[in-house]
KETI-309051 format. One line per field, with one value per residue: residue in three letters; x, y, z of N, C-alpha, C in turn. Coordinates in steps of 0.1 Angstrom, whole numbers, plus 5000, padded with zeros to 4 digits. Atoms other than C-alpha are relative to their C-alpha. Layout:
REM residues N
kepa: (ala,...) $
n_x: (X,...) $
n_y: (Y,...) $
n_z: (Z,...) $
ca_x: (X,...) $
ca_y: (Y,...) $
ca_z: (Z,...) $
c_x: (X,...) $
c_y: (Y,...) $
c_z: (Z,...) $
REM end
This chain:
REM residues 303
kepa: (unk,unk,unk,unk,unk,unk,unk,unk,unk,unk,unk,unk,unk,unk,unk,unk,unk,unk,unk,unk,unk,unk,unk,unk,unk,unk,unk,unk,unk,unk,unk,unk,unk,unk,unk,unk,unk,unk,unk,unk,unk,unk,unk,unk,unk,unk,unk,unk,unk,unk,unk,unk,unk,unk,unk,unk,unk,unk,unk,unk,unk,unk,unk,unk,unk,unk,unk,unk,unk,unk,unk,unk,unk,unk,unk,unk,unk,unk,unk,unk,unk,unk,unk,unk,unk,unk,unk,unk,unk,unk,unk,unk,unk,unk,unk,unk,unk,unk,unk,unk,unk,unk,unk,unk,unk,unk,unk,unk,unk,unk,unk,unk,unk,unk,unk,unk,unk,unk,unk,unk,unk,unk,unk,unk,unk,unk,unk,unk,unk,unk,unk,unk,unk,unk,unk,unk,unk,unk,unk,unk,unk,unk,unk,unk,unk,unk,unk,unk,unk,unk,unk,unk,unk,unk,unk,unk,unk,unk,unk,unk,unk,unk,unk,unk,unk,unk,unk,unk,unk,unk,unk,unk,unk,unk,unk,unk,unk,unk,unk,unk,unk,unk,unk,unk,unk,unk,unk,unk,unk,unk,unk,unk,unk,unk,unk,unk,unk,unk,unk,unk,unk,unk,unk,unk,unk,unk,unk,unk,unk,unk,unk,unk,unk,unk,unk,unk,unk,unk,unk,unk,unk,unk,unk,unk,unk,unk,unk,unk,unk,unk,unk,unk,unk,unk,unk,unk,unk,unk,unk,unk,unk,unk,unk,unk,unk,unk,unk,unk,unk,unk,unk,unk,unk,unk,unk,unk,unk,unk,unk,unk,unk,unk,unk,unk,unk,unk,unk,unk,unk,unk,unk,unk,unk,unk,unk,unk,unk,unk,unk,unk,unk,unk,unk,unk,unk,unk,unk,unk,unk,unk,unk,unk,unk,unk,unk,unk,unk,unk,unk,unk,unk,unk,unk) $
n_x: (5011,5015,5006,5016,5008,5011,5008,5010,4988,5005,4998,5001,4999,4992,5010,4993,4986,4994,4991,5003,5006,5017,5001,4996,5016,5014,5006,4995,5015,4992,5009,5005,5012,4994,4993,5012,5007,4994,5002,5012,5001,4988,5001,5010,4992,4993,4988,5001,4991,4998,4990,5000,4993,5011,4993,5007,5008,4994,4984,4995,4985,5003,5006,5004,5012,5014,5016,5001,5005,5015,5008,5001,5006,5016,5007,4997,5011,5018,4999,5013,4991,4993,4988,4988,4995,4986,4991,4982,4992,4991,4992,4994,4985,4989,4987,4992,4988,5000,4988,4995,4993,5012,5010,5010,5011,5008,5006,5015,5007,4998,5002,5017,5002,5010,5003,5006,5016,5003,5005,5018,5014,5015,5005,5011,5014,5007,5001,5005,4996,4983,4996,4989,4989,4988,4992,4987,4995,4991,4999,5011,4994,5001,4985,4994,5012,4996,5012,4995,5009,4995,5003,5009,5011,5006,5002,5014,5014,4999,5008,5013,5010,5007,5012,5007,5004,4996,4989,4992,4995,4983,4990,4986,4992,4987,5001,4998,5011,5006,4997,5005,5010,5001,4997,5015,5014,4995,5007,5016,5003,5010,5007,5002,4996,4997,5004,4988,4997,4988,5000,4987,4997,5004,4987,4989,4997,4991,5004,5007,4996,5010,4995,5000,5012,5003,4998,5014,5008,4997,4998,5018,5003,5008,5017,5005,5004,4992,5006,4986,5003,4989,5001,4997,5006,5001,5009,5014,4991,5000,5019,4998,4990,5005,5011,4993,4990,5013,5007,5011,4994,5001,4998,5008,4993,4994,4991,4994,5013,4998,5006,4992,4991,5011,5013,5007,5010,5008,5003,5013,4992,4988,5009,5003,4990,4991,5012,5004,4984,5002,5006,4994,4990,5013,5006,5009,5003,5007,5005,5003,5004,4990,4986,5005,5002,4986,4991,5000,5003,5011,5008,5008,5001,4997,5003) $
n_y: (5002,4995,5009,5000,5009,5007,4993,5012,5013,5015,5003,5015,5005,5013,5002,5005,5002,5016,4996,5007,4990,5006,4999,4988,4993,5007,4996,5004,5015,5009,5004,4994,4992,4989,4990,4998,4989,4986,4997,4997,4987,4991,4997,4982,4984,4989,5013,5002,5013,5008,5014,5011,5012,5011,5005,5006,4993,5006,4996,4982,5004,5000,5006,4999,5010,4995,5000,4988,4989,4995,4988,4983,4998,4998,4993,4979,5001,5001,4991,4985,4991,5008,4998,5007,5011,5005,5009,5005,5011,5002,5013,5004,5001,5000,5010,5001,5003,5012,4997,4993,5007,5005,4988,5008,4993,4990,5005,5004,4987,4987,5004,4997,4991,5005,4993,4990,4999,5003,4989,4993,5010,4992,4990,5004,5004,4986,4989,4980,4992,4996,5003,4991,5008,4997,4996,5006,5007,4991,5002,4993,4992,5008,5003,5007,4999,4994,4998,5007,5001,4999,4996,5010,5001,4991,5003,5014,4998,4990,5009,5002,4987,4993,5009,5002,4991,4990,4991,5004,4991,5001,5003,4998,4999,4992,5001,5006,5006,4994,5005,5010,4995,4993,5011,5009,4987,4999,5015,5004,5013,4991,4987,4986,4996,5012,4996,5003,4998,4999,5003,4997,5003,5012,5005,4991,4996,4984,4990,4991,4990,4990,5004,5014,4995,4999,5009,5007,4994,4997,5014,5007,4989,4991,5003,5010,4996,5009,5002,5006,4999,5004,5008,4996,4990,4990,5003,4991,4992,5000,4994,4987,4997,5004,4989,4990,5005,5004,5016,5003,5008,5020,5000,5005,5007,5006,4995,4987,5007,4989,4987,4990,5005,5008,4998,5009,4993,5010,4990,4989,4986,4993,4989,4985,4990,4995,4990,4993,4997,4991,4993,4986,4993,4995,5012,5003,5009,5005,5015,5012,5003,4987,5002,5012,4996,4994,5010,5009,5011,5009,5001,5014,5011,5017,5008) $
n_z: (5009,5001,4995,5012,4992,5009,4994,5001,4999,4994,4994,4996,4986,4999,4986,4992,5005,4998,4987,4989,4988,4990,4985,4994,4998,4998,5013,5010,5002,5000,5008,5009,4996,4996,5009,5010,4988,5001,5010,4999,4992,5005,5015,4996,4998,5012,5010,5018,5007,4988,5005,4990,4998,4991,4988,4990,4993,4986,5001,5005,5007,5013,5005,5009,4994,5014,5000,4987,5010,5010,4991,5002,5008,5002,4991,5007,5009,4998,4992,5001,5007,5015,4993,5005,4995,5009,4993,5000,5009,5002,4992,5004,5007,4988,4999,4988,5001,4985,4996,5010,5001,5007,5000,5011,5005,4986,4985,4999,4995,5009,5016,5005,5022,5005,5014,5004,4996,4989,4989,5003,5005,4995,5009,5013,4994,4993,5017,4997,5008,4999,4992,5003,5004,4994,5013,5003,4991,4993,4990,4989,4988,4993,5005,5015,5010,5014,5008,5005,5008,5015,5012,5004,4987,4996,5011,4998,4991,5009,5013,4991,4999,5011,5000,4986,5000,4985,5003,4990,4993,4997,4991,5003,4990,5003,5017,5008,4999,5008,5014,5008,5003,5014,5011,4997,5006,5015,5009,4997,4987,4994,5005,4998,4989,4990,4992,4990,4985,4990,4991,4998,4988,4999,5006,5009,5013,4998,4986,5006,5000,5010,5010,5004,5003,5011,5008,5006,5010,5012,5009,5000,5013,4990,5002,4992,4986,4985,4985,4993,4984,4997,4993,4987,4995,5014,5009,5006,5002,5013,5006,5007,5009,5016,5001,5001,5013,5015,4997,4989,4986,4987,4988,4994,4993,5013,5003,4988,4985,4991,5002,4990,4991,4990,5003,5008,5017,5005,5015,5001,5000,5007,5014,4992,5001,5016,5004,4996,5005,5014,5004,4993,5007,5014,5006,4996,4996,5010,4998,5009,5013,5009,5003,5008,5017,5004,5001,5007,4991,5009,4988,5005,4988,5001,5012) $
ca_x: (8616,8582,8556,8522,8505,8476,8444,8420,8438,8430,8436,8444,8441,8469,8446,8472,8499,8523,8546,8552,8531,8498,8514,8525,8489,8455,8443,8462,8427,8439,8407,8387,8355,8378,8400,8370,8352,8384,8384,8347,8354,8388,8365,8336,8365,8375,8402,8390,8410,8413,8444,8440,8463,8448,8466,8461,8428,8449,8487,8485,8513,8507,8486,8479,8445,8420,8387,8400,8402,8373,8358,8372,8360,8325,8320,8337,8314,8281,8292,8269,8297,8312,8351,8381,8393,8430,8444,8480,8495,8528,8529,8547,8581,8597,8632,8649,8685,8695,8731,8758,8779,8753,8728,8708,8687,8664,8652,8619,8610,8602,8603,8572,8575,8550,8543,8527,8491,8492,8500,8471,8445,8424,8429,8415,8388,8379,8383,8389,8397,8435,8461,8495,8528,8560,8582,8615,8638,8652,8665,8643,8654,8652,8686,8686,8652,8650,8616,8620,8606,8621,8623,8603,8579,8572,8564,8537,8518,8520,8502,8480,8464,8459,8442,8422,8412,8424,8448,8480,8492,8537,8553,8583,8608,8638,8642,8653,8619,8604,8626,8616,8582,8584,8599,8566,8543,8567,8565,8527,8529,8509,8490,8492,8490,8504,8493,8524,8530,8560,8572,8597,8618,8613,8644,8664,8653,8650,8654,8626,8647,8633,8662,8657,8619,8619,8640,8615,8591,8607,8613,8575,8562,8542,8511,8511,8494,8513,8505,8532,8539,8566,8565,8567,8566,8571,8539,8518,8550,8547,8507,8519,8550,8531,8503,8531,8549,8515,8505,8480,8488,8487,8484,8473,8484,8501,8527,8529,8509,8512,8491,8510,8538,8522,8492,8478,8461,8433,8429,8399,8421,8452,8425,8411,8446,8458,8422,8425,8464,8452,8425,8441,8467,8434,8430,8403,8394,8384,8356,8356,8337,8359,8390,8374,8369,8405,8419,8403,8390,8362,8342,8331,8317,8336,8337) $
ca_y: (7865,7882,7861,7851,7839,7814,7830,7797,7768,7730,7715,7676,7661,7632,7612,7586,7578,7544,7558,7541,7570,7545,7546,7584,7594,7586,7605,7585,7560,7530,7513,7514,7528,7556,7564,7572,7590,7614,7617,7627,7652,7665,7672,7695,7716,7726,7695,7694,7660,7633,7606,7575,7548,7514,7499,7471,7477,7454,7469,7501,7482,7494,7476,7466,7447,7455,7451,7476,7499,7492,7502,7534,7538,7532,7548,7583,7578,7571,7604,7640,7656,7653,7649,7638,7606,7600,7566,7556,7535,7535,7504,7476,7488,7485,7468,7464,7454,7419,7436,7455,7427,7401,7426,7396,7380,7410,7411,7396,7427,7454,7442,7447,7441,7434,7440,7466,7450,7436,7470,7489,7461,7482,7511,7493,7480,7513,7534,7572,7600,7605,7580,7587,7577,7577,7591,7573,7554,7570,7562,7569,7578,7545,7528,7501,7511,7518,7530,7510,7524,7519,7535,7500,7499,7532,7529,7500,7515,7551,7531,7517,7547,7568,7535,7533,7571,7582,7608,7601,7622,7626,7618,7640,7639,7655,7671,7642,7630,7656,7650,7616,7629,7650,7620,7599,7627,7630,7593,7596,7572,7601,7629,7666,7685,7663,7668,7669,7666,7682,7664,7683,7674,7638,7621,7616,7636,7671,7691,7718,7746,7777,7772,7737,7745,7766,7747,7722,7748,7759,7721,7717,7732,7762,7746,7718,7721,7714,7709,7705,7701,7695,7671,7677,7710,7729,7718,7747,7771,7753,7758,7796,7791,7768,7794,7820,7800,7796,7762,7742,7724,7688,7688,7661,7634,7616,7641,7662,7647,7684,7714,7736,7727,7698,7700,7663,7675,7656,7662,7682,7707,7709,7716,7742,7757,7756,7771,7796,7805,7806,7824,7856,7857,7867,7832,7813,7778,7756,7725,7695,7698,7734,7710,7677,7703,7722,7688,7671,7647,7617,7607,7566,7539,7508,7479) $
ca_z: (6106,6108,6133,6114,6146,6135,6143,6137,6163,6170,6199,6203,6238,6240,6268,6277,6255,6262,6286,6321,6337,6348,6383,6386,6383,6394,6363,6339,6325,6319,6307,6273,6291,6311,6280,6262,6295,6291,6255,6257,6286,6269,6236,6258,6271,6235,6221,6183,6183,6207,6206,6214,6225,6248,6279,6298,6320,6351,6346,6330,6304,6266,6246,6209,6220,6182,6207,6235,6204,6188,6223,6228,6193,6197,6231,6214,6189,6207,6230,6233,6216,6183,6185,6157,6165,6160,6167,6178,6147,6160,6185,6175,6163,6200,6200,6233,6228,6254,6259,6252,6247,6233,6219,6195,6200,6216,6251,6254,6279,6259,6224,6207,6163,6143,6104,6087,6087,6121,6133,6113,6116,6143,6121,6091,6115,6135,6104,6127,6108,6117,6127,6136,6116,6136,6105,6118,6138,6172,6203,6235,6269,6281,6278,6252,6237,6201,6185,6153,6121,6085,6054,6039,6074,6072,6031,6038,6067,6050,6015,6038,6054,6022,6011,6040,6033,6067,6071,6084,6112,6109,6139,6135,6163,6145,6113,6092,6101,6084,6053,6046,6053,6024,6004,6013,5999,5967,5959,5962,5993,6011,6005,5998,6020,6047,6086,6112,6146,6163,6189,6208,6239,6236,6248,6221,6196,6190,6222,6230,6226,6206,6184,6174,6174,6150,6127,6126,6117,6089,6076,6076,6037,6043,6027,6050,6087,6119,6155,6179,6218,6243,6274,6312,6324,6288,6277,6280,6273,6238,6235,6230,6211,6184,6185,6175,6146,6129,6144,6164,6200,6216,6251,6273,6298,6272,6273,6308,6345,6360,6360,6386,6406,6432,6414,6390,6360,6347,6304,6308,6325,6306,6274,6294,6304,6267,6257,6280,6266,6230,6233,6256,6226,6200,6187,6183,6193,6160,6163,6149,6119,6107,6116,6094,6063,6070,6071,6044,6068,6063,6096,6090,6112,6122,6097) $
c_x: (4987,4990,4990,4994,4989,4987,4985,5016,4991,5007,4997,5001,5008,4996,5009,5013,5003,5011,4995,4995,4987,5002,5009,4990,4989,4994,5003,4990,5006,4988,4990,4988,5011,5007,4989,4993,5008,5002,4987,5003,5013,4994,4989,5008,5003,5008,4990,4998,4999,5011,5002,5011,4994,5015,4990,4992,5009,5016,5003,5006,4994,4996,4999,4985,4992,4985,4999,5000,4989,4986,4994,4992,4988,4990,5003,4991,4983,5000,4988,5005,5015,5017,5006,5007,5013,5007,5015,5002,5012,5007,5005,5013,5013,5009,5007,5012,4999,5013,5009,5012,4991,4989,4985,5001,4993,4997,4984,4992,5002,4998,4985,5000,4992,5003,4991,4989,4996,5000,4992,4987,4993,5000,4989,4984,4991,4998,5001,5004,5016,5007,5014,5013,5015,5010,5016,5005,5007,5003,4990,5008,5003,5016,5007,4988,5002,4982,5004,4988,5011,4998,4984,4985,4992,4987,4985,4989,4993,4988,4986,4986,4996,4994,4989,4988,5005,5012,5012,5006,5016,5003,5015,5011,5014,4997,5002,4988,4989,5007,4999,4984,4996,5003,4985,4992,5006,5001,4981,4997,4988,5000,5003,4991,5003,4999,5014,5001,5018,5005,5012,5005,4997,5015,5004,4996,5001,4992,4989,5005,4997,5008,4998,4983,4996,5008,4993,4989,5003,5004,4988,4993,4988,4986,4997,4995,5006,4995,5017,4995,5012,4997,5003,4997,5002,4989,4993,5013,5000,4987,5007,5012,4993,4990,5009,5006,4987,4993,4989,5009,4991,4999,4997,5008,5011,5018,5006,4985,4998,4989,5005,5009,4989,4986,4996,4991,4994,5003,4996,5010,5008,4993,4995,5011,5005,4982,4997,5012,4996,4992,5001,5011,4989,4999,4989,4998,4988,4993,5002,4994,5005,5016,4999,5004,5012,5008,5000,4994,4983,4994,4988,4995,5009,4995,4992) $
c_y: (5005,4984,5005,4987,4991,5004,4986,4989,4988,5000,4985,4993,4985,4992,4987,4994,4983,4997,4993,5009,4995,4998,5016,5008,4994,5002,4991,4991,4990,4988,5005,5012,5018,5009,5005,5011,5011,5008,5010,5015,5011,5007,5012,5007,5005,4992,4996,4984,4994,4989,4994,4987,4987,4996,4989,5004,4999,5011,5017,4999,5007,4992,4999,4989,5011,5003,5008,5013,5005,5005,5011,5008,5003,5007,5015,5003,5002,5013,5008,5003,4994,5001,4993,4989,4998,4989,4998,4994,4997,4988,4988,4998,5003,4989,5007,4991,4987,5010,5003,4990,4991,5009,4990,4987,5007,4996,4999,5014,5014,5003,4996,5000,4990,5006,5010,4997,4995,5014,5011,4989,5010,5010,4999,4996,5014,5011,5013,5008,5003,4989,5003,4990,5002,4999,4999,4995,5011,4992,5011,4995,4984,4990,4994,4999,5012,5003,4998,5001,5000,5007,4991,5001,5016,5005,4995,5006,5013,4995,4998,5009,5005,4988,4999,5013,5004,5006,5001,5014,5002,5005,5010,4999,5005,5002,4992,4990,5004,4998,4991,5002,5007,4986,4992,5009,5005,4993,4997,4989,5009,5013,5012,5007,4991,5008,4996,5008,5002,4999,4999,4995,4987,4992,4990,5005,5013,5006,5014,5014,5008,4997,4993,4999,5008,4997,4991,5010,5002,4990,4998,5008,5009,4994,4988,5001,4990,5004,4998,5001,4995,4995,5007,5014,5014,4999,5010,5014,5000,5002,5014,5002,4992,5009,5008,4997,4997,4986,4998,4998,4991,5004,4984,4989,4991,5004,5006,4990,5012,5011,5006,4989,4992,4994,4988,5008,4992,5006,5009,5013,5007,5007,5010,5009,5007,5006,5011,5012,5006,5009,5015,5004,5001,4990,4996,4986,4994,4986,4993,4997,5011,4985,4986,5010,5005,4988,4990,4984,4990,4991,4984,4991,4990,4991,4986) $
c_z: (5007,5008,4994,5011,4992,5011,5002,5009,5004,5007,5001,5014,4995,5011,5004,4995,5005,5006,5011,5007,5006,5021,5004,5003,5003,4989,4994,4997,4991,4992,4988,5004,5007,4991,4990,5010,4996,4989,4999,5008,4996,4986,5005,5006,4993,4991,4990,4997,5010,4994,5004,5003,5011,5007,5003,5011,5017,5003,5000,4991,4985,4991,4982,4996,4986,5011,5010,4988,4997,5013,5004,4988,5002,5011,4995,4993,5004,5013,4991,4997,4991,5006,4988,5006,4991,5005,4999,4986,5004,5013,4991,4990,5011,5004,5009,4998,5014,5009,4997,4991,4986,4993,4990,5006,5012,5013,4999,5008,4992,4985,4996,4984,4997,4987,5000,5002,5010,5009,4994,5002,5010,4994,4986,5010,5006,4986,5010,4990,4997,5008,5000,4996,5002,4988,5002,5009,5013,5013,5011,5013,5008,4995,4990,4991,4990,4992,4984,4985,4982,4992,4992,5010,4996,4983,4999,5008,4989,4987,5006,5009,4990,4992,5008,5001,5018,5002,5012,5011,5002,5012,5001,5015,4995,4990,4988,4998,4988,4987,4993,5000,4986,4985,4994,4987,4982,4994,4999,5011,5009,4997,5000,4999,5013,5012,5004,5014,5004,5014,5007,5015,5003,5003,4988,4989,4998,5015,4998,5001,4990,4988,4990,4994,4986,4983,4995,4993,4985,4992,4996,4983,5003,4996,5008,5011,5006,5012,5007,5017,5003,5014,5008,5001,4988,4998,4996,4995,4982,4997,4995,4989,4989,4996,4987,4987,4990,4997,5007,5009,4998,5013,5009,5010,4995,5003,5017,5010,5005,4993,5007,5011,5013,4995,4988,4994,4993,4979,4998,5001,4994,4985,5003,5004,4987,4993,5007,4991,4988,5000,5003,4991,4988,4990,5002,4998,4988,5003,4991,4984,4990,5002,4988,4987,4999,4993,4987,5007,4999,5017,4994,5011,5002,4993,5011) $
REM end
């Protein structure tokens, strides 16, 4: 098939994710004031988007704390430079099995569920422009961890954002992700054109092999816009390959700690590596208020 590089790209900085990486890095910020410092400084290197997730300030552990949200919130917000705010939505659907034997009831370490409006209430409260909706159940690398999302679960939150006016971001990690995606958007649960994230090389879902890669693209409808990215030391290998399929990039600590072999990689930087990437293949680097009007996007205060 014929490549139809994409000549306009966004760039989302992923600034810390909900991975056990708060002790592989010093970079990794771990408090509302720091995840917000790097947001800020990941949005004057060129990241369009910022994605936020909150951690404990003490631990580093993953968090679903509404007032460490509505922090990062309001410090992104009262920044010297504009920036897309996309919150997490997808904590609270982590089920840890006890055993292979016993496997019910769950193991207290690890298990993390909540309903549908317990786990948007800082969305409804912060109101950002984009949050993101993990579009299915999978196993993750970790042994008896299950990321834990339903047909029903996914229905309710899904409802819930396009009520809310905020545009959901799809999660996809395999293609069948993308096909109930499409279902969503054909019950009127969510909107068309629908925004999606490809999120490749995640253990277990789809591997980042070009192959597999561009299967996902080609599940994605062409009027919809996608972004993608792949973990560890692919990350910036996929800046150029989403370029190339007609997409945006993700980058950020979230996903990958490394900038060169030996070398900790703050956000700032990896935005600056993948803005250096797109723009040497004759792209060009979209702000904030071109990616609000591409997107359809609606920029509110906290309630």
């Amino acid at each position: 098939m014929p490549l139809t590089p994409s000549r306009d790209v966004f760039i989302t900085c992923a600034v810390t994710g909900s991975g056990g990486t708060q002790d592989r890095s010093p970079h990794v910020p771990r408090s509302p004031e720091a995840i917000a410092s790097d947001a800020i400084a990941a949005a004057k290197a060129g990241a369009a988007i910022v994605h936020c997730h909150v951690r404990d300030p003490e631990t580093g552990a993953p968090s679903r704390d509404v007032g460490m949200f509505r922090e990062v919130t309001e410090r992104i917000r009262a920044a010297d430079v504009d920036v897309v705010l996309n919150l997490t939505a997808g904590m609270g659907g982590d089920l840890t099995l006890s055993d292979m034997e016993n496997p019910l009831p769950p193991s207290e370490k690890g298990t993390d569920m909540a309903g549908a409006t317990e786990r948007m209430e800082h969305v409804r409260l912060c109101r950002p422009e984009i949050c993101t909706l993990d579009c299915g159940t999978m196993n993750f690398a970790e042994a008896d961890y299950i990321m834990v999302n339903t047909p029903g679960m996914l229905r309710a939150m899904g409802q819930m954002m396009t009520d809310l006016g905020v545009k959901p971001e799809i999660e996809a990690f395999d293609t069948g992700h993308l096909w109930f995606a499409k279902q969503l958007v054909s019950e009127g649960v969510l909107e068309d054109p629908a925004l999606v994230q490809l999120c490749m090389g995640v253990p277990w879902g789809a591997p980042d092999d070009l192959n597999t890669f561009m299967a996902m693209v080609n599940n994605v409808p062409d009027h919809w816009n996608f972004s993608a990215f792949s973990i560890g030391r692919n990350q910036m290998n996929y800046v150029a390959a989403a370029v190339l399929a007609g997409g945006h990039v993700r980058v950020g600590l979230e996903d990958n700690l490394w900038l060169d072999k030996g070398v900790l990689a703050t956000n700032a930087q990896l935005v600056t590596r993948a803005r250096t990437i797109i723009e040497s293949m004759g792209s060009r680097i979209m702000g904030p208020a071109e990616v609000r009007e591409k997107l359809g996007l609606v920029k509110r205060d906290p309630l």
